[in-house]
DOSE-667067 format. One record per residue (C-alpha): z, x, y. Coordinates in steps of 0.02 Angstrom, whole numbers, plus 50000, padded with zeros to 5 digits. Each point is the difference from the previous one (the first is absolute). Layout:
// residues N
ZXY/...
***
This chain:
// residues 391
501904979450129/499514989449887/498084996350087/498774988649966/498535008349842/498704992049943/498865006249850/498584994749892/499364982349953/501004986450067/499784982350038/500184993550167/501654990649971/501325001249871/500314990549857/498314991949985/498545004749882/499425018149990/498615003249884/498785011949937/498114999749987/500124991549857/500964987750049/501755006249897/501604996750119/500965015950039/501915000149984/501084999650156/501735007250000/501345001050137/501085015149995/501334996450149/501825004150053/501464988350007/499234986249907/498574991650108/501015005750168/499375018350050/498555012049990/498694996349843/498305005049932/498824989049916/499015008249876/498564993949890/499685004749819/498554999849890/501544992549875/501454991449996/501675012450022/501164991649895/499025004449843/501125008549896/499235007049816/501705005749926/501815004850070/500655016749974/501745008749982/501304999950138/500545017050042/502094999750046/500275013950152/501745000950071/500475010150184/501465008649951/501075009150121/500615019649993/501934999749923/500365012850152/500364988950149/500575014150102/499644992550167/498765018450091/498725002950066/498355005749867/498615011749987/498864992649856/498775012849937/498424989549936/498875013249988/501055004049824/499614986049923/498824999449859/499904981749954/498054997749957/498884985149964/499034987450119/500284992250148/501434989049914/500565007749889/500175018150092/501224989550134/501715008250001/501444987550083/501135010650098/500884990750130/500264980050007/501024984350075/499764982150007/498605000750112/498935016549947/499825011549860/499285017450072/499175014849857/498505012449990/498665002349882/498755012449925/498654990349904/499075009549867/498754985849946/499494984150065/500504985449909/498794987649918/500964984250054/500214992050146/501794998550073/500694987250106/501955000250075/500504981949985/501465001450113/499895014950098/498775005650162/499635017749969/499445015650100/499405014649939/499975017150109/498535012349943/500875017849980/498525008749916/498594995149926/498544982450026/499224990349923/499554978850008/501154985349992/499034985949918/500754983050034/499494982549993/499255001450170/499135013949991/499985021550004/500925007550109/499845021950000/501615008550042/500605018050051/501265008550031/501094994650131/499604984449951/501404983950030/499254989449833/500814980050032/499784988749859/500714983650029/500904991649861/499104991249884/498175008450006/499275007149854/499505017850012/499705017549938/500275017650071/498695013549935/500195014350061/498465015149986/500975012649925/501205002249854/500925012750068/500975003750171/500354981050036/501504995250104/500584985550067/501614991850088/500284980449953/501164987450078/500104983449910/500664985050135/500774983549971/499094993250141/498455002950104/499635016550058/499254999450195/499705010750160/501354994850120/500194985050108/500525007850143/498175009349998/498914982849974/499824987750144/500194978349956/498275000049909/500535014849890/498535012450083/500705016650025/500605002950184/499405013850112/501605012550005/500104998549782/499685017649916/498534994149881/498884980450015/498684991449902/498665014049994/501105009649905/500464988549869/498575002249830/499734983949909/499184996249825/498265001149993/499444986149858/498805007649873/498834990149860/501304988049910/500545008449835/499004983049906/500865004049806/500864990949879/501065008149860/501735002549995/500565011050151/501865006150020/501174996850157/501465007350014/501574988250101/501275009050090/501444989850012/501945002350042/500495004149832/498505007849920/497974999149959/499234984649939/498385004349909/498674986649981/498245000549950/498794990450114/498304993249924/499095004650135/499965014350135/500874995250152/499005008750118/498644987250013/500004994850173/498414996650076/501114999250177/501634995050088/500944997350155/501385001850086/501715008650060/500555008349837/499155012949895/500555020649991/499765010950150/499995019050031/500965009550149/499565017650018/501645011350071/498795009550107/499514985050082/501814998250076/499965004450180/501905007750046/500944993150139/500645015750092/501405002150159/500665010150116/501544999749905/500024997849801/499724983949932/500924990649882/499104994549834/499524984550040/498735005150116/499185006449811/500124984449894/498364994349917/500724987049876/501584985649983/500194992149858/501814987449953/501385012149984/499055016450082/498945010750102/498635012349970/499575012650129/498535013050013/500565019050082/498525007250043/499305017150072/500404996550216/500545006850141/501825002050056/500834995850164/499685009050149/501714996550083/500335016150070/501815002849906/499404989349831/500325004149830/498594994049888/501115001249846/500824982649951/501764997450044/501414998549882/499924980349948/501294986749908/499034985849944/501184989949932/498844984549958/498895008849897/499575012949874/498655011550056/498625006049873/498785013450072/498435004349854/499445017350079/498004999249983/499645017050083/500105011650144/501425010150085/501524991449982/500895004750172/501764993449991/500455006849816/499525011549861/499995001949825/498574984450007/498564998649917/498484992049969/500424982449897/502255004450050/500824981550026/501445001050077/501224986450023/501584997650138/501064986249965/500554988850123/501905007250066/499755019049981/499175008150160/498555008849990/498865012050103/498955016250022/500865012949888/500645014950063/499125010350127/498464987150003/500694992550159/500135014150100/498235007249936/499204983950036/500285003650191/498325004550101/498924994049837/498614991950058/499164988949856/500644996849807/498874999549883/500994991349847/499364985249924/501474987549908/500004981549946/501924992050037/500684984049925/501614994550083/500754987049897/501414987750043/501004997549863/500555014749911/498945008649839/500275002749847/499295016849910/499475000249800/500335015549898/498025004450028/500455006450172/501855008249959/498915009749876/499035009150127/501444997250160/500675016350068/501654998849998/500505013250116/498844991550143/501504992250072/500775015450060/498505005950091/500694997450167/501255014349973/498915013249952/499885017350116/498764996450128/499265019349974/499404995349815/498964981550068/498905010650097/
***
């Protein structure tokens, strides 16, 4: 990943003439990475981009971190929070550093502007509910399940088909979020032993260019808050484009699970890497057939990273008191593993059926009030609890 997409009306080389029937020269823009020095799209407009009607306000936001910095291990319960609104402005911050800022949502409405995150790549994990993202390359549909990547910089809006029952988890990345190297061979295609490829990957479809002038609002997210401006005509309007970088769609389910004889270490389940951290995919599979195995994960000290784990759904073998939307977070120095009496049990299992997003990061995080709000505070003495009452 990224791969070559090509859509609509272009001309056969860049940077030369491109017309219509009547004889009106389309706009070409390049939208690249790292100046003129990595992957890029070139896009064609109806009008220019850089018409701007009228700037708006600039909205201040501010991460700031929990007072408690009581260094344990958390159990964030999202499915208590109540924070409404759209796809934006529904986003609850829970969890940040440097390199990545990590919330849910539950949209209520879709928003009437467009959005576009100036300095972050996002991704977007579909809890519940689907609906279309609309972006300046095209419509893509999405589902649950659903791994949403926007790269930074593309304009775009999330409407979702229902008001109600809408859940997502977000992860906001200071640099480019990709599939691993270690699964792509010198050309970038997808080798032969990697758990997903190509075919799996769902691109923008372009639709009729949105040809309207007005005054239409964008909404820039930036570092330090939302820049509002109002652009005199609809950015949509492409009539085509090219290239390496435009949104994409990875479906969980499409995530084929590397099993063993013996359990394998979570690696062997990462889908993303990003600057600063991981994202891995646990999926329903099989377990190891090594006669004396235990399926359950051993006790584990990563003491280079923090370990988030967003539960999605399913039957969560190695602890309980999880549910559906739970976030739990281990810290790097504290050991962590199956609670009590989940070890044991796990012996002669033959298949889990959990399904869980993970974000190891590599520089310690941060959490906001938003998450102590809803963190169980006694999680960090479930490892002594009697092993008669976690059956």
């Amino acid at each position: 990943m990224p791969f070559y997409v090509q859509q609509g009306n272009i001309p056969a080389k860049r940077h030369i003439q491109h017309r219509d029937h009547n004889g009106n020269l389309y706009y070409e823009e390049l939208v690249s990475r790292q100046g003129f020095s990595d992957i890029y799209s070139n896009v064609y407009h109806i009008h220019p981009p850089t018409r701007v009607q009228r700037m708006g306000a600039f909205e201040p936001i501010e991460l700031i971190p929990t007072a408690d910095k009581t260094h344990r291990h958390h159990h964030v319960e999202t499915f208590k929070l109540s924070v409404g609104g759209d796809w934006i402005s529904a986003r609850t911050p829970l969890f940040f550093n440097s390199d990545v800022v990590l919330g849910t949502a539950s949209p209520t409405k879709n928003g009437s502007y467009i959005y576009r995150n100036g300095h972050a790549d996002e991704m977007i994990y579909i809890q519940r509910g689907a609906g279309h993202l609309i972006s300046l390359y095209g419509k893509m549909s999405f589902r649950e399940g659903d791994y949403i990547v926007i790269p930074k910089g593309i304009p775009y809006q999330l409407n979702f088909t229902s008001e109600t029952g809408n859940q997502f988890f977000w992860v906001e990345s200071a640099g480019p979020i990709e599939t691993p190297e270690r699964y792509r061979n010198q050309h970038g295609q997808h080798l032969e032993h990697s758990p997903f490829m190509e075919r799996d990957f769902r691109t923008p479809e372009l639709k009729a260019p949105v040809d309207e002038t007005g005054e239409f609002e964008i909404k820039v997210k930036l570092v330090n808050g939302y820049q509002t401006i109002f652009q005199a005509n609809h950015p949509f309007d492409l009539i085509g484009w090219d290239g390496y970088y435009y949104p994409w769609i990875l479906n969980i389910h499409d995530f084929m699970p590397i099993v063993g004889k013996i359990h394998q270490p979570p690696p062997v389940h990462q889908t993303f890497q990003a600057p600063g951290f991981v994202v891995c995919s646990f999926v329903p599979r099989l377990f190891d057939w090594h006669e004396l195995s235990i399926p359950a994960p051993y006790a584990h000290s990563n003491v280079d990273s923090d370990e988030i784990i967003y539960y999605s759904r399913g039957n969560f073998m190695s602890r309980s008191g999880i549910g559906e939307g739970s976030i739990t977070l281990h810290p790097a120095g504290l050991p962590h593993g199956p609670q009590p009496g989940k070890y044991e049990a796990s012996i002669g299992k033959q298949e889990t059926n959990e399904l869980a997003v993970m974000v190891d990061t590599f520089k310690p995080l941060q959490l906001t009030e938003f998450a102590m709000q809803i963190d169980d505070a006694n999680y960090p003495l479930s490892w002594i609890q009697d092993k008669q009452n976690d059956h």
